[in-house]
C-alpha positions in Angstrom: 0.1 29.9 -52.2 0.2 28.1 -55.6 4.0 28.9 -57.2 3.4 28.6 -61.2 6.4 27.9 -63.8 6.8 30.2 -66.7 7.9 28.3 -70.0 8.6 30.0 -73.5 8.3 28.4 -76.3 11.7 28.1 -78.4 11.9 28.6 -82.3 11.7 25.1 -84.3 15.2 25.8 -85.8 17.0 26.8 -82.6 20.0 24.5 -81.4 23.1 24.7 -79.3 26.2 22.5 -78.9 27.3 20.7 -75.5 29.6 23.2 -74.1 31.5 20.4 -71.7 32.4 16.9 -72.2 30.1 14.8 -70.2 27.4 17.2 -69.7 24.3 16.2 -67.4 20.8 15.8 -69.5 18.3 15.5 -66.5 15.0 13.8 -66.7 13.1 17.0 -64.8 13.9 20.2 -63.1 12.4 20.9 -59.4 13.0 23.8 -58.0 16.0 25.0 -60.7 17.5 21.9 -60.1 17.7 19.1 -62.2 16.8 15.7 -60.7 18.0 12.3 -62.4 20.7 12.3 -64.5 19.4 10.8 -67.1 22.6 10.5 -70.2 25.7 12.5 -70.6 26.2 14.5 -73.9 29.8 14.7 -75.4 31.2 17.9 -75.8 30.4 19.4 -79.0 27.5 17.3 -79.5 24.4 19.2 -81.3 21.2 19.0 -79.4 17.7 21.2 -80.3 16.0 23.5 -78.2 12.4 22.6 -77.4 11.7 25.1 -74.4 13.2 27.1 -71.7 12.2 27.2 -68.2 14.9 30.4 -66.2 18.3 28.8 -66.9 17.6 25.1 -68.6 16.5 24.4 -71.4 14.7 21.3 -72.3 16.3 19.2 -75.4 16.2 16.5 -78.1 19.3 14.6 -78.3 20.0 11.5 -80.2 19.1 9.9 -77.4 16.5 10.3 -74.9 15.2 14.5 -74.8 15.7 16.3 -71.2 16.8 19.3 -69.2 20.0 21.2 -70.1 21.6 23.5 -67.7 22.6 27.4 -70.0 25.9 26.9 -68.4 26.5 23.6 -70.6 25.5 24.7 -73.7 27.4 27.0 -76.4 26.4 28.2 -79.8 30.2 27.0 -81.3 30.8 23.4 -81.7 34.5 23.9 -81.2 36.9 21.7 -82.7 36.5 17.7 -83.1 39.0 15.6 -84.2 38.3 11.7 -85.3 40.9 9.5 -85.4 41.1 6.9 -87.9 43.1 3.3 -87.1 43.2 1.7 -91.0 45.0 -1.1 -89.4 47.5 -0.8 -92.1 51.6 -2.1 -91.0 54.4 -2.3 -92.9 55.4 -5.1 -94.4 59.2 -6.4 -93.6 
């Protein structure tokens, strides 16, 4: 019996944010799980939808594109804080 996977097409504009720090971009997804991590997104980092397949969602990163799991993605980028060393000290 042949098994057949269902893609949809996502909307050009659509894009979610890294929901965890660290989170797992796959290289493929057999069998709803991914196989080969393949880089690890920081959270908060903005990555587009290209397709869905059930729960993952394939995406283009700065880096190299691959599968996304739902549960590690969000719609809020939440709050990021840069600190800044000016190397500045005072003088005596």
């Amino acid at each position: 019996m042949a098994s057949f996977i269902v893609t949809k097409p996502i909307k050009m504009s659509s894009f979610k944010y890294a929901a965890i720090n660290a989170a797992p971009l796959y290289e493929s997804v057999v069998n709803n799980k991914g196989k080969k991590i393949i880089n690890k997104i920081l959270m908060g980092t903005y990555v587009t939808l290209l397709e869905q397949q059930g729960n993952w969602y394939r995406v283009a990163t700065a880096g190299p594109d691959g599968w996304m799991h739902s549960d590690n993605l969000t719609d809020h980028m939440g709050l990021k804080i840069f600190f800044l060393d000016v190397g500045q000290e005072t003088a005596c």
